[in-house]
N, C-alpha and C positions, 0 to 999 in steps of 0.2 A: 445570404451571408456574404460577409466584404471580403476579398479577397485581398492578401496583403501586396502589396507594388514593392517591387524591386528597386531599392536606391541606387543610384546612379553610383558603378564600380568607383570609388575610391582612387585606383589607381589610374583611371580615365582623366581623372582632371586637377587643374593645379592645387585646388583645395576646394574644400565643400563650400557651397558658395551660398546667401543669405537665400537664397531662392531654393535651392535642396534643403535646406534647413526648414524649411516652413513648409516647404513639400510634405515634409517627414512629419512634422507638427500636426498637419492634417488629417495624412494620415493613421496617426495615432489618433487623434481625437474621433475618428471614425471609428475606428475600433473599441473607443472606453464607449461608446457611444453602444455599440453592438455589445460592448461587456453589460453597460448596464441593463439593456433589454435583454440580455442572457441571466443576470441575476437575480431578474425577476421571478424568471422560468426556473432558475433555482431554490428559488425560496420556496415558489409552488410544491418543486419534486420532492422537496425536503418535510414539507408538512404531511405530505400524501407516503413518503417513509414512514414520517412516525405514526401514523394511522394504521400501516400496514403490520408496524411494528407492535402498535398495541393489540389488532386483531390476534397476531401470530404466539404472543403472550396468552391471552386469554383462549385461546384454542387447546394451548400447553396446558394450560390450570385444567382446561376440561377432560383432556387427555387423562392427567394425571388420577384425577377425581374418577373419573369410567374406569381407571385399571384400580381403582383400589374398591370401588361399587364389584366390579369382576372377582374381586380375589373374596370379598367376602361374601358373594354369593356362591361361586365355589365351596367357600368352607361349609355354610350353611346346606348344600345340597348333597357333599360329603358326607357330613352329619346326619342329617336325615334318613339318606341311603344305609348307611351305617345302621341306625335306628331301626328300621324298615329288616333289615335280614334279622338284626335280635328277638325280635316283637315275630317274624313268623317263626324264628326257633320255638319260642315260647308257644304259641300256637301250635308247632307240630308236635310241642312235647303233650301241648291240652290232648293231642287227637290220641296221641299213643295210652292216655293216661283212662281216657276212654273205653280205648281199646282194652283195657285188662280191667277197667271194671264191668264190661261187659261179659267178658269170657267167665271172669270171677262169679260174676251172679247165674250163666248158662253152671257151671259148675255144681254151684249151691243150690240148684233145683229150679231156678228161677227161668224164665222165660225169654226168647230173643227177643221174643215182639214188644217186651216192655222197652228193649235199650232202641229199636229201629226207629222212634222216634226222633233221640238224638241222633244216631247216626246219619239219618237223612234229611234234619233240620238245616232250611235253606241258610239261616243267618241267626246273630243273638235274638230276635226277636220271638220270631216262630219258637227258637226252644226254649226260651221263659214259657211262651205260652204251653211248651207241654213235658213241663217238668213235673207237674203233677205226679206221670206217667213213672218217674223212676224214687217214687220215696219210699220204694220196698231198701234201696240202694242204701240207706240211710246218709247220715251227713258228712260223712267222709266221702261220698260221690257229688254230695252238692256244693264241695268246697272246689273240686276237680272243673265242674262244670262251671260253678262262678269263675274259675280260672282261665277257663276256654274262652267264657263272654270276653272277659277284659281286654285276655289277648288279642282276639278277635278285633276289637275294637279299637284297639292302640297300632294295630298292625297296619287298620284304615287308617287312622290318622297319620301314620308313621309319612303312610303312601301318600296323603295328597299333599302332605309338607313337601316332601320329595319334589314332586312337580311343580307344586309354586316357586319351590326354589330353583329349579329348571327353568321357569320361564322367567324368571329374575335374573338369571345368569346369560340369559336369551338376548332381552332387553338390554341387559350393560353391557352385555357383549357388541349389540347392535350401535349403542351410543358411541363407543369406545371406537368402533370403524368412523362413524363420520365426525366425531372429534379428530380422531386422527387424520382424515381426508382434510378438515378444514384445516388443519394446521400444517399442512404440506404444502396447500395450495398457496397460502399466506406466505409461507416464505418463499414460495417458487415467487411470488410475484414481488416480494422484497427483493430477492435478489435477481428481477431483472431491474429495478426500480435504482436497487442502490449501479450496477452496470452503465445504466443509463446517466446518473449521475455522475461518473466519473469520466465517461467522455466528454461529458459538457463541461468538465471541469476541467479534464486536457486540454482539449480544444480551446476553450476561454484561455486557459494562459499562457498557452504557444501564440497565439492572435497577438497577444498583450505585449508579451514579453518582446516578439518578433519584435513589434511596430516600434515600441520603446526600446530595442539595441539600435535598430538604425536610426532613430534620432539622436540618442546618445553617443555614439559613435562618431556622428556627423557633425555633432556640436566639440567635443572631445578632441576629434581631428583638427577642426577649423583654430580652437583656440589654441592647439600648440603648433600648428603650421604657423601663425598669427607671429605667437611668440617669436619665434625660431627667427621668423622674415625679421621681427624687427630689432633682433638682437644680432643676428647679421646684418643688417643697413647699419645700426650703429659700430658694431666692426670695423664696418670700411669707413669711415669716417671720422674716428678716435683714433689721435695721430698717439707716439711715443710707445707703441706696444712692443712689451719684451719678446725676446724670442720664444723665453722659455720664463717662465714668471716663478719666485723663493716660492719657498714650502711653509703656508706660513699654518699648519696644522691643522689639515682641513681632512676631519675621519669621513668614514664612508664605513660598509657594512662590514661586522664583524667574521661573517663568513662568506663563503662561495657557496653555488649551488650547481658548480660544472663539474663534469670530469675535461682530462684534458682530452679524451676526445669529442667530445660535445665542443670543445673549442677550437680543432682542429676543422671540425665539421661547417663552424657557422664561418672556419676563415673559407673554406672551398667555394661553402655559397655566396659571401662575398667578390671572393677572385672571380664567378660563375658570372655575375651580374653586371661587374665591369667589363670582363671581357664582351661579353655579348655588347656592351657600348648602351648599354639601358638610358634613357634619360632622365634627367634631374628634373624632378618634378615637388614646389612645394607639398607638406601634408600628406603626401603618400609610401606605402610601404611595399610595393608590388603588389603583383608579378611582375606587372610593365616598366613601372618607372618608383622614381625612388626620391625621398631625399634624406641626410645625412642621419640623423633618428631614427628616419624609416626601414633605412639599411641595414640597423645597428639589429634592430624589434626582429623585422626577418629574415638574418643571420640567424638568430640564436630560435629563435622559432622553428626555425628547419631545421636546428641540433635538437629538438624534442621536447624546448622550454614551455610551456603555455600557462596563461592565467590560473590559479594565483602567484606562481612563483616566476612569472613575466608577463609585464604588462606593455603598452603602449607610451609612453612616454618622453618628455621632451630632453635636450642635449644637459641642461640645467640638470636636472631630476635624476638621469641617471645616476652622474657622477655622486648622490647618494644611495644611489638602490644596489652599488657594488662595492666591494672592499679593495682599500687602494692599496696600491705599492706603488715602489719605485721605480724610477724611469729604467734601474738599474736590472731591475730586477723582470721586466716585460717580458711575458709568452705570448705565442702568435693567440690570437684569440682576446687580448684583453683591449679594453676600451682608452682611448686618446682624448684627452678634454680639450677644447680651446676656449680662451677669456679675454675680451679687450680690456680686462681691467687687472684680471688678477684673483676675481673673486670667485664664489660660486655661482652668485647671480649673474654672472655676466657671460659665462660660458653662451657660446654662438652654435659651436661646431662640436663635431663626435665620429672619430672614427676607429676604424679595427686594423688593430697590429698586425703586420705579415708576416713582421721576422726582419734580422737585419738591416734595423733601422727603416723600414717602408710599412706604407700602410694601405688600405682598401678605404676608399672614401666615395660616399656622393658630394659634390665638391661646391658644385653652383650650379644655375643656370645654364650659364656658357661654357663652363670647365665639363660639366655632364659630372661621371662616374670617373673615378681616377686611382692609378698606383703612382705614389708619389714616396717621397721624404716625409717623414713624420715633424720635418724643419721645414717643410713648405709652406704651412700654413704661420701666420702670428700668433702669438699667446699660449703656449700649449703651459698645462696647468703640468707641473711638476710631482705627476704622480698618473698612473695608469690605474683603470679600474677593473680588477677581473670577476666578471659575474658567477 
């Protein structure tokens, strides 16, 4: 895997130069480079998701299907059992029924020996075979006895339903464990599957994003340091500039986005940077060096401003990202325009109010960082901008 390279600090050099820029180019194209053999690997994990996705479904259906096979063998072996105790009632009521026409007939003169057949008859078979034996008994015993057979016989049946139905309830029982087992295992492996996918999908766009800030950044810089140089060379070179140029109603933003200590704050860190004697450096914003934009950006950044409600931009551009007042009306903290023309497009320079007519400025080259008069420079646009 590539590993991303560190652009050359910003504040190291007078501005990003065609050679960092193309540096950066590369490496970014290195990286879509490793994105696209990455979203290869993703498409892959993404089909092998939905396989695992479909197995983990159709494990569900099976699940679902064994617990309702269970519930109805349950019921069915419920029933049976059920069944099963009625049928030997019926059965013990034949033997008792028996039992007093036996006693009935010892009574009436009759003999044991005729009933010990039935009594000791192994099953309904043997005592068809010897009912002969009790038609002294007449047909009120043989409706008794046909009674006993039945039961008898319902009572088996009752019983092997019982058990089949136990081992029905065995079976869906048994399905219903490794439905369940398969359906567990599927998404355990889904959800390392979709895991896996999301680091590669982290990873992929921190790589990405990384590589394309610092080319954008370095492109971004270079073309307002660009600006900046050549709207100051034109500057000093445009002779007849006002001191202070009319008003000829030029708005800027409706509102602020400071408190005035957020603007207290970015003046400290201004004062902080001249005094330490930092150097003027086209295109850069610190820590090291500075130039007039760059100063302005991180002031207000180290009062707590950050993208989107501040951005990087050049001396031009401000003077509409902020809401103007009058010269009359300046707090420390609000921004200074300079114009060798008078317009907005021509704005060169941008500095921060101190208070009492003075200001915190990256100045030039040779001048560095400076506290000066807010009259020291030419052109200042006839209105202040406070962020």
């Amino acid at each position: 895997m590539l590993t991303l390279t560190t652009a050359p600090a910003l504040g190291s050099t007078p501005k990003p130069t065609l050679a960092q820029i193309e540096a950066a180019k590369k490496i970014e194209a290195a990286k879509k480079k490793a994105a696209d053999a990455q979203a290869a690997k993703l498409a892959a994990a993404n089909q092998s998701l939905r396989t695992l996705t479909a197995k983990a479904n159709a494990a569900t259906a099976l699940y679902v299907k064994a617990q309702k096979e269970l519930a109805i063998a349950q019921a069915a072996a419920k029933a049976a059992a059920q069944y099963a105790l009625e049928t030997a009632a019926a059965v013990d009521e034949a033997h008792r029924v028996i039992g007093r026409l036996a006693a009935n007939a010892y009574i009436l003169g009759g003999s044991m020996s005729d009933i010990e057949p039935l009594l000791s008859a192994n099953g309904p078979q043997d005592l068809v075979d010897q009912l002969s034996t009790l038609s002294t008994l007449g047909s009120k015993n043989t409706i008794a006895l046909e009674r006993f057979k039945a039961a008898e016989v319902i009572a088996l049946a009752a019983k092997k339903a019982a058990d089949d139905a136990k081992i029905v309830q065995q079976k869906a029982t048994d399905k219903v464990a490794v439905a369940k087992k398969a359906a567990d295992d599927a998404k355990a492996e889904q959800a390392k599957e979709v895991s896996k996918l999301q680091k590669i999908q982290d990873q992929l766009m921190k790589e990405l994003m990384s590589a394309r800030k610092i080319r954008t950044t370095l492109e971004q810089q270079r073309q307002l340091a660009l600006l900046e140089e050549a709207q100051a060379n034109q500057a000093e070179q445009t002779p007849g500039q006002s001191k202070v140029w009319p008003d000829l109603g030029f708005k800027g933003r409706s509102t602020i986005r400071t408190t005035e200590a957020q603007r207290l704050k970015a003046v400290a860190y201004a004062k902080k940077q001249v005094l330490a004697r930092k150097p003027y450096v086209w295109g850069t914003q610190g820590p090291n060096t500075f130039d007039c934009s760059g100063l302005v950006f991180a002031a207000y950044r180290s009062a707590g401003l950050n993208w989107p409600d501040w951005d990087r931009l050049n001396s031009a551009l401000y003077s509409g990202y902020t809401k103007h007042v009058s010269l009359n009306e300046l707090v420390p903290g609000d921004l200074l325009f300079y114009s060798y023309k008078g317009t907005i497009s021509t704005i060169h320079h941008i500095t921060i109010y101190a208070g009492n007519g003075m200001m915190w400025e990256a100045n030039s080259r040779n001048a560095g960082l400076l506290y000066s008069s807010i009259y020291s420079v030419k052109g200042l646009m006839p209105f202040g901008g406070r962020v």
